[in-house]
N, C-alpha and C positions, 0 to 999 in steps of 0.2 A: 613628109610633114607628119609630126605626132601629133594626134587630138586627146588633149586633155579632157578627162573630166567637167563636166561646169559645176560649179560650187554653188549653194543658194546665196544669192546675195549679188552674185557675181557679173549683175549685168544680166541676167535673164531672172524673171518673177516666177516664181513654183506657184503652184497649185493645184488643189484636191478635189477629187472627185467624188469622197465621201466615201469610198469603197477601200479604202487603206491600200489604194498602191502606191500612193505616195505620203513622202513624210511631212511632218508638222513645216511650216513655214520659221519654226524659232531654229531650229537645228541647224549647222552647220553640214549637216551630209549631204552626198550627190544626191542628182534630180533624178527620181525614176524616171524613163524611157516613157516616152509619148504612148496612152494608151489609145488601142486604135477601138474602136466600137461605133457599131452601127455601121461600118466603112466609112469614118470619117475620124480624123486623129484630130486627140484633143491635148491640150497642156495642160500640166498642172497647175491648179490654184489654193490658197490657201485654205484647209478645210475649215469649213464652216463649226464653230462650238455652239452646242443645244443649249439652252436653257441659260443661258450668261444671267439673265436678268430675274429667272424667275425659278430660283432657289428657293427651296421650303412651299410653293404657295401651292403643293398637292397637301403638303401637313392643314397649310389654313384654310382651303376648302373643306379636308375631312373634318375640320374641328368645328366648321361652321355648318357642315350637313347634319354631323352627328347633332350639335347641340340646337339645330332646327325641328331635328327629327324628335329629339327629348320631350318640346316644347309641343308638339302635336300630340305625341304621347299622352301627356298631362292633358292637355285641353280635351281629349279623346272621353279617357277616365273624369272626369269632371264633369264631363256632359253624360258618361253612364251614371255617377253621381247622383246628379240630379236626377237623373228619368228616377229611380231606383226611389229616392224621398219622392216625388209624385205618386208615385203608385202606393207606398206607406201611407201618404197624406189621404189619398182617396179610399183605400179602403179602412181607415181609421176616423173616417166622415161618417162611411158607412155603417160603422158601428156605433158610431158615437149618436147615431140620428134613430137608429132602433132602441138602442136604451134610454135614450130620449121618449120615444112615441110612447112608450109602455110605461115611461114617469120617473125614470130613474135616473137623476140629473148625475147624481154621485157615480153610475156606473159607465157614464156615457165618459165621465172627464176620466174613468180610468182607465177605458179603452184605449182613448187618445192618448194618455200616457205611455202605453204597453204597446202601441200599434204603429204610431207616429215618429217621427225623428225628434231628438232633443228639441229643447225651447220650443214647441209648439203650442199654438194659442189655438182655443176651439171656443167660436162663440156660436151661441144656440138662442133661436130664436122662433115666435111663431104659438099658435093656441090650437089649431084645428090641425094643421101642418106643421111639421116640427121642422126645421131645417138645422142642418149641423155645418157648419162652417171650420178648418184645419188650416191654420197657415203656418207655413215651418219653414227655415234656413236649413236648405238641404244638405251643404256641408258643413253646416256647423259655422263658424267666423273667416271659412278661407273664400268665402264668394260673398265678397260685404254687397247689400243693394241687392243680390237673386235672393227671392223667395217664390217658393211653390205653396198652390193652394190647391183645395179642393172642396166641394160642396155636395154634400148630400140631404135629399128631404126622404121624411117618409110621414105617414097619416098616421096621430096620433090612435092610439089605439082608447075603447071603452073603458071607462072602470068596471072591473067583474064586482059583484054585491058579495 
């Protein structure tokens, strides 16, 4: 008696084991030979395809990491931003409240001009104590609703004769 070949299709089912001793399940060629491992023979089955359904979605995760990560970014620099107009604001309080104490309303608002972030308003107040007050939009029109302030006093000073 001749033993043919068995064909895929042929009345016995192929399948894979993932390791390429056996061929695809579309093909018409013979079954590779039982492979034996572990001491126990196994058949073949049709190899398993990776990713059938989830084509591109490493491209849509990087494009949603990266443009999460952008977005931290900015918010990062926006909060240095701001600190950065606080610290302007305060020590242009500071100055504004010395030329102040000494009389000099004119040099206090120029201070604030030269020391301060755009559009800041500096109100002064006070007879024995002068207090200088700086509120200002830290970046300017891109953070509508934040504003930083600061507040300085200092003790008028005497008139010299």
């Amino acid at each position: 008696m001749v033993r043919r070949p068995v064909r895929a299709g042929a009345g016995r089912r192929r399948r894979s084991h993932g390791d390429g001793s056996c061929r695809s399940a579309c093909d018409n060629a013979l079954v590779a030979p039982p492979v034996i491992a572990h001491g126990a023979e196994r058949e073949c089955r049709p190899a398993k395809r990776s990713g059938d359904g989830d084509a591109g979605s490493v491209t849509i995760e990087a494009a949603v990491a990266l443009s999460a990560l952008v977005v931290v970014l900015a918010l990062c620099l926006a909060g240095i931003g701001v600190l950065i107009a606080q610290v302007r604001a305060t020590d242009a309080a500071g100055e504004a409240a010395r030329q102040a104490a000494r009389g000099d309303d004119a040099a206090a608002r120029a201070a604030v001009a030269r020391l301060a972030p755009a559009d800041s308003v500096l109100t002064l107040s006070g007879t024995d104590v002068v207090t200088a007050q700086v509120e200002a939009p830290p970046l300017g029109a891109l953070l509508p609703g934040i504003r930083v302030g600061a507040t300085a006093v200092a003790a008028r000073e005497p008139d010299m004769p």
